[in-house]
C-alpha positions as CSV (number, residue, x, y, z in Angstrom):
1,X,34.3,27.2,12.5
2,X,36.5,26.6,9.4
3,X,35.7,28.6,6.5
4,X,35.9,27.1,2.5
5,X,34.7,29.3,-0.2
6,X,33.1,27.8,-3.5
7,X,32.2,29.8,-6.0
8,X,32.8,33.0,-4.7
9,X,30.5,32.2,-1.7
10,X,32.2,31.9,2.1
11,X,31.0,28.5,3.8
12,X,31.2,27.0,6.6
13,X,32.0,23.4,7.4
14,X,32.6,20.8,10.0
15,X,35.6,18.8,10.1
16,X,35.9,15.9,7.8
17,X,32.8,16.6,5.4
18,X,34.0,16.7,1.7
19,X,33.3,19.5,-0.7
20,X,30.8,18.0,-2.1
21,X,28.7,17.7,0.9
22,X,29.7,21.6,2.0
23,X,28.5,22.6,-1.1
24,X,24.8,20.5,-0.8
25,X,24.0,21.3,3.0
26,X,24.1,25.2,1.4
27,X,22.3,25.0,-1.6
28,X,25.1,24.7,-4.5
29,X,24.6,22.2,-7.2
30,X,28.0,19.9,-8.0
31,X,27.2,17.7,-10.9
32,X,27.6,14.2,-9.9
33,X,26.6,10.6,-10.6
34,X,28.6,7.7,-8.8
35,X,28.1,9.4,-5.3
36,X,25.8,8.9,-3.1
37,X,25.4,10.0,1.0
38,X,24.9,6.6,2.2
39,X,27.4,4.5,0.2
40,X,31.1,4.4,0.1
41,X,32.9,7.5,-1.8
42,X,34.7,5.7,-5.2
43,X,34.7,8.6,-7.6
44,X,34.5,6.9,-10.4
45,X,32.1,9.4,-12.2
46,X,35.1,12.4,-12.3
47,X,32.1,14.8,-13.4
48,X,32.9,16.3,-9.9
49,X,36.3,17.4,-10.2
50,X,36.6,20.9,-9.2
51,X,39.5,23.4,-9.7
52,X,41.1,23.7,-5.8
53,X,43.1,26.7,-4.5
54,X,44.5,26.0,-1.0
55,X,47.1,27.6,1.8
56,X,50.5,26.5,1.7
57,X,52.2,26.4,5.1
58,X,55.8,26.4,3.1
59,X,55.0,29.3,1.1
60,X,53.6,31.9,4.0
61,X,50.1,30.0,3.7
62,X,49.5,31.5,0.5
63,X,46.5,30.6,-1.6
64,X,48.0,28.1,-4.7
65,X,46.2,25.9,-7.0
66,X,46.3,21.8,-7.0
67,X,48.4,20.6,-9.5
68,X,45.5,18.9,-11.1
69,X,41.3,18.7,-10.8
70,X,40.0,16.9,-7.2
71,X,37.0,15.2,-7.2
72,X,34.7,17.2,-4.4
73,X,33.2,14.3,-3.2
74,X,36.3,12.4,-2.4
75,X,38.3,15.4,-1.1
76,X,38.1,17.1,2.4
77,X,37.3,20.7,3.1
78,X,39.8,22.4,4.6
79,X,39.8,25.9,5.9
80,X,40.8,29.0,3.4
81,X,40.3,26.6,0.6
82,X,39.1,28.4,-2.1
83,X,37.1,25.9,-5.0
84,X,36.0,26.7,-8.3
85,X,33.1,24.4,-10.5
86,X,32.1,26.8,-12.9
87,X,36.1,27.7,-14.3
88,X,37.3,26.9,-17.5
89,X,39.2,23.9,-16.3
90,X,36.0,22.5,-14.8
91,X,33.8,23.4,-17.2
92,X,36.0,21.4,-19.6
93,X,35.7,18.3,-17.5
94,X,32.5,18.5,-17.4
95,X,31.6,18.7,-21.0
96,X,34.5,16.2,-21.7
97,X,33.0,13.5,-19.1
98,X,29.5,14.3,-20.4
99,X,30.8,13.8,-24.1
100,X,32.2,10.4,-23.1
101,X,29.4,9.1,-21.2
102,X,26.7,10.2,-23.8
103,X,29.4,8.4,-27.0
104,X,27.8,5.0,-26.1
105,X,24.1,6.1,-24.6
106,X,21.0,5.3,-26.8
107,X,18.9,7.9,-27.6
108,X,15.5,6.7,-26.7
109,X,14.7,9.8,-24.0
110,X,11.1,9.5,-25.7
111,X,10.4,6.0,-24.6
112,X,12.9,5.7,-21.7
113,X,10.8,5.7,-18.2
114,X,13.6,7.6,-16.5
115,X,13.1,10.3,-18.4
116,X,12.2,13.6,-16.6
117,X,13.5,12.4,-13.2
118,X,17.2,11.6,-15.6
119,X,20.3,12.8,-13.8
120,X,22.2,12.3,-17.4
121,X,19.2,14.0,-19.0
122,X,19.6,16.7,-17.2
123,X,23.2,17.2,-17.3
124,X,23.5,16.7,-20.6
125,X,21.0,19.9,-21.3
126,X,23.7,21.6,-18.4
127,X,26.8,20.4,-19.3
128,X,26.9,18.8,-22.7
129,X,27.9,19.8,-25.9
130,X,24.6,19.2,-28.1
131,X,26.9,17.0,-30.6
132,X,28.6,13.9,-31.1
133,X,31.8,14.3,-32.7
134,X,33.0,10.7,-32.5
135,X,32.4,8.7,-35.3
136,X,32.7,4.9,-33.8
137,X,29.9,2.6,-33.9
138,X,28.4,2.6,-30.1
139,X,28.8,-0.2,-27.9
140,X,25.5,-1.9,-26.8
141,X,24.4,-3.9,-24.1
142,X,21.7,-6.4,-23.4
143,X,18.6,-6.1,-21.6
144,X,17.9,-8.2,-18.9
145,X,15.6,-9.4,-16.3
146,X,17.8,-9.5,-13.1
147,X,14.8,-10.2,-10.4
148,X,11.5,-10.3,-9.7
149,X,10.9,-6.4,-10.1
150,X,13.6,-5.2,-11.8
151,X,15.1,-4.9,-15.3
152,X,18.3,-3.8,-16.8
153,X,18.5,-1.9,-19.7
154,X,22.7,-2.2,-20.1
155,X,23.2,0.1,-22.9
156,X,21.9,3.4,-20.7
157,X,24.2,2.3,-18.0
158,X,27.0,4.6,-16.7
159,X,28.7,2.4,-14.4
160,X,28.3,4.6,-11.3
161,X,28.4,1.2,-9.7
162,X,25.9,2.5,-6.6
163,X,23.3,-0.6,-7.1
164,X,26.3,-2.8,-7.0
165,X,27.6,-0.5,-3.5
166,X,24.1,-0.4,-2.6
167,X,23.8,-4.6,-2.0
168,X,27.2,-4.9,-0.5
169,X,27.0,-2.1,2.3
170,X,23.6,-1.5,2.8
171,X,22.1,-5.2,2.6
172,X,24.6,-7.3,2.1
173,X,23.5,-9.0,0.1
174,X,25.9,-9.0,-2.7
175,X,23.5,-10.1,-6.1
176,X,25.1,-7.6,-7.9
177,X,28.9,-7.5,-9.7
178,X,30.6,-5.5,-12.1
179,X,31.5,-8.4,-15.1
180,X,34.0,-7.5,-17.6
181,X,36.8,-4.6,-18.2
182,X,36.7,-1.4,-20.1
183,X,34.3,-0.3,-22.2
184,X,33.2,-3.5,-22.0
185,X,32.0,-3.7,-18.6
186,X,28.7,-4.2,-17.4
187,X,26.3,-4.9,-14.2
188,X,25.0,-8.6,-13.7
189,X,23.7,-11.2,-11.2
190,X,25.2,-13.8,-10.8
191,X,24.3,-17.0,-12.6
192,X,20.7,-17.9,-11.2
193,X,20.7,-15.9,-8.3
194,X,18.4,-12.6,-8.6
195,X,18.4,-9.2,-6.9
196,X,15.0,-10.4,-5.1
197,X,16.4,-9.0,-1.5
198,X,13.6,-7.0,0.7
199,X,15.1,-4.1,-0.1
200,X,15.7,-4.4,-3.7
201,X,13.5,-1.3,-5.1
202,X,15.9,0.8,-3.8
203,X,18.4,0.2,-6.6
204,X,16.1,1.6,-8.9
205,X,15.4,4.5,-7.1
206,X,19.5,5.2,-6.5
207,X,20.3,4.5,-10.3
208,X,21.0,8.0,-11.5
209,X,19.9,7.2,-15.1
210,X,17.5,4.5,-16.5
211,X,19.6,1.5,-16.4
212,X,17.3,0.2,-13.5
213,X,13.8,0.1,-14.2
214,X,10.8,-0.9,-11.9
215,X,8.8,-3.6,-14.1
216,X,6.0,-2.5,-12.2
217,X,6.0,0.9,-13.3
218,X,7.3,0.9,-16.8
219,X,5.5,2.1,-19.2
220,X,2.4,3.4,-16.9
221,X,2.9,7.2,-16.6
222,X,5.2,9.9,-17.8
223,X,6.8,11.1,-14.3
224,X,5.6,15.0,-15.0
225,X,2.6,14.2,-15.0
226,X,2.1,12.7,-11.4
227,X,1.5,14.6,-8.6
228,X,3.1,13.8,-5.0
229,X,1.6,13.5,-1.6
230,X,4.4,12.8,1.5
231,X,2.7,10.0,3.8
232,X,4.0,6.8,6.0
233,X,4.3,3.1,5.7
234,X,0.9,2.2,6.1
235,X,1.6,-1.2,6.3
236,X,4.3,-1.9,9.4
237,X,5.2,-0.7,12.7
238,X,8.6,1.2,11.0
239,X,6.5,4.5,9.9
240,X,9.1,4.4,7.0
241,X,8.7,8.3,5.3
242,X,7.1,7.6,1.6
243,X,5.7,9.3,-1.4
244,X,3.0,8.6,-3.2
245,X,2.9,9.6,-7.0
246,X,-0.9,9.6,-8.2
247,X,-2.6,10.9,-11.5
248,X,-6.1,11.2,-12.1
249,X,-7.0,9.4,-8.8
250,X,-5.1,6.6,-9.4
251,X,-2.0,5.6,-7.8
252,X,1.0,4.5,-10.0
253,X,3.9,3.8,-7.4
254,X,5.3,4.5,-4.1
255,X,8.9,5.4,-3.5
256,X,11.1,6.4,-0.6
257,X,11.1,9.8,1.0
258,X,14.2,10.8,2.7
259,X,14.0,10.7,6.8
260,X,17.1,10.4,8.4
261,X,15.9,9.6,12.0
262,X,13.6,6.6,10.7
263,X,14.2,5.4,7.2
264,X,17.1,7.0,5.9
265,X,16.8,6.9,2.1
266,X,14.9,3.4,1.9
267,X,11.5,1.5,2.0
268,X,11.2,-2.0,1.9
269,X,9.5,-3.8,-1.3
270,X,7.1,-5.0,1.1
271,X,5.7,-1.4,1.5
272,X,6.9,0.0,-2.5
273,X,4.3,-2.5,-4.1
274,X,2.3,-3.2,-0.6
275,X,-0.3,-0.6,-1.9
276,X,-2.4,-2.5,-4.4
277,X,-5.5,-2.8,-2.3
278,X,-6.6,1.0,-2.4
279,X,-7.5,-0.1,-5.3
280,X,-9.5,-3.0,-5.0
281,X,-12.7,-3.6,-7.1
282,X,-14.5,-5.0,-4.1
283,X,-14.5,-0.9,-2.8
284,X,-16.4,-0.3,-5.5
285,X,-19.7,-1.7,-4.0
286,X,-22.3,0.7,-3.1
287,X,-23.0,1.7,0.4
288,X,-27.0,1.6,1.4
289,X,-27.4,5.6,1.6
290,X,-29.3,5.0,4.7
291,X,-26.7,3.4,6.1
292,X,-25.4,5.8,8.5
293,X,-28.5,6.9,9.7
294,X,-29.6,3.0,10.9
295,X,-26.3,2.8,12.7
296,X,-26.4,6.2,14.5
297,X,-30.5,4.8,15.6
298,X,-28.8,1.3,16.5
299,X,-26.4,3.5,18.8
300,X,-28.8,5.6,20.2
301,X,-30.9,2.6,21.0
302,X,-28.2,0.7,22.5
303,X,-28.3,-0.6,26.0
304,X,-24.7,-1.2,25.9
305,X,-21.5,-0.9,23.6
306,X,-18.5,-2.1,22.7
307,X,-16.3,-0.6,19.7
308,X,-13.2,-2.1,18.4
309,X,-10.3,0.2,17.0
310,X,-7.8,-0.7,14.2
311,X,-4.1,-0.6,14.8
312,X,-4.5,0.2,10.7
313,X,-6.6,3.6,11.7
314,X,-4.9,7.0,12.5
315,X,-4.9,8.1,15.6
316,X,-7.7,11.0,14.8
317,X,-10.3,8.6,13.6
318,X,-9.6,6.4,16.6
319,X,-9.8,9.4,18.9
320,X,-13.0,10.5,17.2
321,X,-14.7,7.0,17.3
322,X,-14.2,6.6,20.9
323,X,-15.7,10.4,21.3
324,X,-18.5,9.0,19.7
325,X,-19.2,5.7,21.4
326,X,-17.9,7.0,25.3
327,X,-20.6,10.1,24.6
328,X,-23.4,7.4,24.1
329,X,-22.0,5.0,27.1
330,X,-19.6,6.0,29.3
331,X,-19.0,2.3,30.2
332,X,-18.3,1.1,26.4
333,X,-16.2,-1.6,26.2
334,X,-13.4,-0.5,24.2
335,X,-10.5,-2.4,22.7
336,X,-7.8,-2.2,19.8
337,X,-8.1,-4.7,17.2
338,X,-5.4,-7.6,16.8
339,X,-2.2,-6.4,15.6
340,X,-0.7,-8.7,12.9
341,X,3.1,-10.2,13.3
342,X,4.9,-12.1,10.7
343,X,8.2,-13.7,11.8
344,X,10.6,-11.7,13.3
345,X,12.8,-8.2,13.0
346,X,15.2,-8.7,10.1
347,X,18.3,-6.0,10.3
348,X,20.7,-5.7,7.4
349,X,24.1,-4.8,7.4
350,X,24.0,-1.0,7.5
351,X,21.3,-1.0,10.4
352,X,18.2,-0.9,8.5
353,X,15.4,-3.0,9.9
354,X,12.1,-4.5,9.0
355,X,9.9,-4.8,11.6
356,X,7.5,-7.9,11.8
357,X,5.0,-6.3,13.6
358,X,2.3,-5.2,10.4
359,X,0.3,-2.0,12.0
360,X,1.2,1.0,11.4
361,X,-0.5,2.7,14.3
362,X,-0.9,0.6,17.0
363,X,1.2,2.8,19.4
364,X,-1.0,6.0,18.1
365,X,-4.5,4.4,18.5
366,X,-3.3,3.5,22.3
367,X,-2.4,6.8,23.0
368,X,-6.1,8.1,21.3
369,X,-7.9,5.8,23.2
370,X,-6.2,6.1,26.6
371,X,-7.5,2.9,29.2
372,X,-8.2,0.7,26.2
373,X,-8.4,-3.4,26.2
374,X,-6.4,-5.7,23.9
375,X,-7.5,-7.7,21.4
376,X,-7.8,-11.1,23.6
377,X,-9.4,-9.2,26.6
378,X,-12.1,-6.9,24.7
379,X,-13.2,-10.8,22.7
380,X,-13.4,-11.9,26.6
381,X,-15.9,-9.0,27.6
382,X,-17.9,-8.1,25.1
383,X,-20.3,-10.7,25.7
384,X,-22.6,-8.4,27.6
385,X,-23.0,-5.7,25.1
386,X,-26.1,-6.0,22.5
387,X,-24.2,-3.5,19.8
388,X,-20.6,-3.9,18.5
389,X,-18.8,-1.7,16.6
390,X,-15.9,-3.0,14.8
391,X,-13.2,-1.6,12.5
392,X,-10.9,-3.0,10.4
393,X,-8.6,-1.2,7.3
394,X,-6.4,-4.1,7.3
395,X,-4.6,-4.6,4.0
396,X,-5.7,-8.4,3.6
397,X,-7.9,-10.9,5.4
398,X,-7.6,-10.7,9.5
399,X,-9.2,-12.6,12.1
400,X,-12.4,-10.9,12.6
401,X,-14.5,-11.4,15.9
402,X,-16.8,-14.1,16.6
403,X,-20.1,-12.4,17.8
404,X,-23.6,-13.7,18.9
405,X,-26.7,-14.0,16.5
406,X,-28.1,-11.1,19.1
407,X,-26.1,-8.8,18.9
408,X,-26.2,-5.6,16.7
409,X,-22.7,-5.2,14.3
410,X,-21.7,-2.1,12.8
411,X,-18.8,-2.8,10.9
412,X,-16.6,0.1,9.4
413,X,-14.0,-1.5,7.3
414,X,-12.2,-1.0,3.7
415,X,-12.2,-5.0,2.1
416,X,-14.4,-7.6,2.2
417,X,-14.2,-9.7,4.9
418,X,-16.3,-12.9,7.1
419,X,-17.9,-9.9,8.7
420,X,-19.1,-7.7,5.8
421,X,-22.4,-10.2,5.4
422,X,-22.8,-10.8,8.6
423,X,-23.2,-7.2,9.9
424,X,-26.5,-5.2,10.5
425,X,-24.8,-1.9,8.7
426,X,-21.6,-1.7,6.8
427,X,-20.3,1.4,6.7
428,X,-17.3,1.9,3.6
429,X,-13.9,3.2,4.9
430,X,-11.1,5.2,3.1
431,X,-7.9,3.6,2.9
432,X,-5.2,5.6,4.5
433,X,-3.6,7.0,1.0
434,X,-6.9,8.5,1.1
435,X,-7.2,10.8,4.1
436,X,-4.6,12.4,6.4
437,X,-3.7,11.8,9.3
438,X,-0.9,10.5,12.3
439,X,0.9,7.2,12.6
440,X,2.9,6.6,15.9
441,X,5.8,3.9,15.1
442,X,7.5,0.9,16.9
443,X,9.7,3.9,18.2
444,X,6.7,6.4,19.6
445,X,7.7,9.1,17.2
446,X,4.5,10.6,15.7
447,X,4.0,11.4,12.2
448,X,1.8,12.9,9.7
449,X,0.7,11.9,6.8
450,X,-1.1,13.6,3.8
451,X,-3.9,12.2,1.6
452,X,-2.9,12.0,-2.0
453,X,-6.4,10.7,-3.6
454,X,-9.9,11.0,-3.0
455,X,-11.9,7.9,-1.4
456,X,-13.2,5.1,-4.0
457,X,-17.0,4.9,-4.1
458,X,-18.6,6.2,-1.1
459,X,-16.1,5.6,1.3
460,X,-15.0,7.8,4.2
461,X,-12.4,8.6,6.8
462,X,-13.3,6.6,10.0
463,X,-12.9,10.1,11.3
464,X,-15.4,11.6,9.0
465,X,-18.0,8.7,9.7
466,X,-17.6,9.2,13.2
467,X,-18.0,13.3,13.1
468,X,-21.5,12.0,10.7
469,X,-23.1,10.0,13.3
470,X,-22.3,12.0,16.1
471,X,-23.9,14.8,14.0
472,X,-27.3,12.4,13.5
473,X,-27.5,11.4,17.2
474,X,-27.3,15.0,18.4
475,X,-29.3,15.9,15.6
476,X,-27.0,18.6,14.1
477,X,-25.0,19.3,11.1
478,X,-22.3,17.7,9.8
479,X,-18.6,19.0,9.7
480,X,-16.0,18.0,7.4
481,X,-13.2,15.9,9.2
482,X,-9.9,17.9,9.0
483,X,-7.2,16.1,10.7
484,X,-5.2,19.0,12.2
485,X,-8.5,20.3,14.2
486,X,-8.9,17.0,15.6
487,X,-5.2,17.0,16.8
488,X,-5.8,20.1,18.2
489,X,-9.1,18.9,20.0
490,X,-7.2,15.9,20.9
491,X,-4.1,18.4,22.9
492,X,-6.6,20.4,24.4
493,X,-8.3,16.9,26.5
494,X,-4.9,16.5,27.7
495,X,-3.7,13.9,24.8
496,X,0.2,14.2,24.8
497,X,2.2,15.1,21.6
498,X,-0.1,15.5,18.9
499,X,0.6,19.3,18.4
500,X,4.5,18.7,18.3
501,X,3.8,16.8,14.9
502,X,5.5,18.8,12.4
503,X,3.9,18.5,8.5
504,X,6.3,16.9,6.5
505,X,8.1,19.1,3.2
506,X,10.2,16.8,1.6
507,X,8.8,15.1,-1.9
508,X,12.6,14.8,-3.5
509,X,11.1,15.9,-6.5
510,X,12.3,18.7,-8.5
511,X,9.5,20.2,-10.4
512,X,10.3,21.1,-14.1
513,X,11.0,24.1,-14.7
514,X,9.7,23.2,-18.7
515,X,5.8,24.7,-19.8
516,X,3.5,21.9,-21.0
517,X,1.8,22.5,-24.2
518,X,-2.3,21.1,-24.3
519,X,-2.3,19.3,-27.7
């Protein structure tokens, strides 16, 4: 394979991948602002311009140095180049872009929310010069409200111009445009049109400084002090790759965690501010602390039983569930709950989709289950069965079961619903941002998912509940649900794919390096 040293260290590279991108699949940092994997290359920035050396086929291919800097992330590798960042030439660049970018930039770190997750925050520490030497009154910009969840703060713009890339290639949708010349220039909308596409978040999240600003957020948390959890769309059939950023048990936003097989770099809005109902003060309500032990009697007295399984549920709690109800009747009438669709399949113009089916596991629970009934045919045959157990986890209202006045309900669900007076025992259930677990997608690819706070009140994994009552109806001890041991309970009874599931690593956070001080 070619070979292109930077830095002193020998790389290789593929054909027709810039410098830029040689030096970040190994590990080396190259400053930079305007570029971005997924957008056009426009190298506006210049904070990448490197100092190249390269073979010269007319002078015996010996090594000679570009007549000028190159930016890395618009120029190619090419084999027995030799590229340095860290000279004196580069260096210069970089403290002389820094210097220019910082001559007009407010200094209101302290109360800007971008701060500690700042790409000109940090380079500035890096790269810049720790003065201001130019004696010109700054330039300011407005603020404005450009959309339904996003503001613009114009004066801590840098014109990297990715948001603006980011609706033309990737949605294409276009609200953004660059208005004016010069120093002058700014990002806008257009006159009463917003940036209120599905995808619109993501500008915020590509914005290198704090120029875009989720309203949602601002304001809530300092970014250091939230911790991360990797977990899925909970709330479609995508299994888009997310984070959730929590502190003190409470969740503060949700952002997009890089997956280039499903998601790519971005979430939809629908699932960045989706989350609201984990925190619902209808969980609060207290569960009757005898609860579980009337439903495992109900079971054991059961003549016959028919359960109902949540596309919302991982595929460990419906595994575990169906344990439970096929160990008390083998001939349990078991079926997967109705599996919400709104519209259709919306693609964009770089590919990305939103999918209109809204379960996130609907694939996963059919796999757990094995011979399992739809939603239509378990409502036809359930008639028969004097106990019902039902589950729901759904985000919002759904369309709960109609069941006689005779027959016993056990319902296991996370909101409120028409059921939750109705049933004989209601049983609380964690949402899934709080438990772990495994989502199959619209595509059958399995993945994991992490919890990232604990349960609110006295709710419980559907999994844990269902390891509880099998403990009171064989009259044993109680184990703590853990999801991996149920995958691997679930692989050994001949369930395929559930030990192929690799953990996800990636939180795109880079944890500061800086010591906090207890005041």
């Amino acid at each position: 394979m070619p070979t292109i040293t930077i830095d002193g260290k020998p790389l290789e590279f593929e054909q027709g991948q810039s410098i830029l991108d040689v030096a970040h699949d190994n590990g080396l940092e190259i400053p930079h602002y305007c570029y971005h994997p997924s957008l056009s290359v426009v190298a506006n920035c210049r904070i990448c311009l490197a100092e190249v050396w390269a073979p010269n086929p007319r002078n015996d291919n010996k090594l000679e140095p570009m007549p000028k800097l190159l930016p890395t992330c618009q120029t190619q590798a090419g084999d027995g180049q030799v590229v340095y960042t860290t000279s004196p030439k580069a260096t210069a660049n970089q403290k002389a872009v820094m210097e220019m970018l910082l001559n007009h930039h407010p200094i209101d770190c302290p109360t800007c929310d971008q701060a500690g997750e700042c790409d000109l925050q940090d380079y500035a520490y890096e790269y810049g010069r720790g003065e201001r030497r130019c004696d010109t009154e700054k330039i300011t910009q407005s603020k404005k409200d450009i959309g339904d969840n996003i503001m613009l703060y114009g004066d801590r713009c840098i014109m990297c111009t990715r948001c603006v890339r980011f609706t033309d290639e990737i949605t294409g949708t276009s609200e953004l445009l660059i208005d004016g010349r010069g120093a002058n220039e700014c990002i806008d909308v257009f006159p009463g049109i917003g940036i209120n596409n599905e995808l619109s978040g993501n500008v915020i999240d590509i914005c290198p400084v704090g120029a875009m600003l989720d309203k949602d957020f601002m304001f809530q948390q300092r970014v250091w002090f939230l911790d991360t959890a990797p977990s899925i769309d909970p709330l479609t059939s995508s299994g888009d790759n997310i984070i959730i950023e929590h502190n003190n048990n409470k969740i503060y936003r949700v952002k997009p965690r890089t997956n280039l097989e499903v998601n790519e770099y971005w979430i939809t809005d629908e699932v960045r501010y989706g989350w609201k109902f984990v925190h619902d003060e209808i969980r609060n309500v207290e569960m009757n602390e005898d609860a579980e032990i009337i439903a495992a009697d109900k079971l054991q007295q059961a003549n016959s039983i028919a359960l109902l399984v949540s596309p919302m549920l991982s595929c460990e709690d419906a595994w575990l569930l169906a344990q439970l109800v096929r160990g008390i009747d083998k001939d349990a009438v078991i079926g997967i709950g109705p599996v919400p669709v709104a519209g259709e399949d919306k693609t964009f113009k770089s590919g990305f989709t939103i999918r209109s089916e809204k379960a996130p596991n609907a694939r996963g629970v059919k796999r757990a289950l094995g011979n399992a009934l739809s939603y239509e045919e378990w409502r036809n045959q359930i008639a028969g069965a004097d106990t019902v157990v039902v589950t729901g986890n759904y985000p919002a209202s759904w369309s709960t079961p109609t069941m006689s006045e005779s027959q016993t309900l056990i319902l296991i669900d996370t909101l409120a619903n028409s059921l939750t007076e109705r049933a004989d025992v209601f049983i609380p259930a964690a949402t899934w941002a709080e438990k772990s677990g495994t989502f199959e997608n619209w595509d059958n690819k399995l993945q994991l998912f992490e919890r990232a706070i604990y349960p609110l009140g006295e709710a419980q994994a559907e999994g844990q509940i269902a390891m509880n009552l099998q403990a009171l109806v064989d009259d044993m001890e109680a184990t703590i649900f853990n999801a991996a041991t149920v995958r691997r309970r679930m692989a050994d009874a001949g369930i395929a794919g559930m030990l192929e599931v690799e953990l996800p690593v990636s939180t795109n956070r880079v944890v500061t390096d800086m010591p906090l001080s207890e005041i």
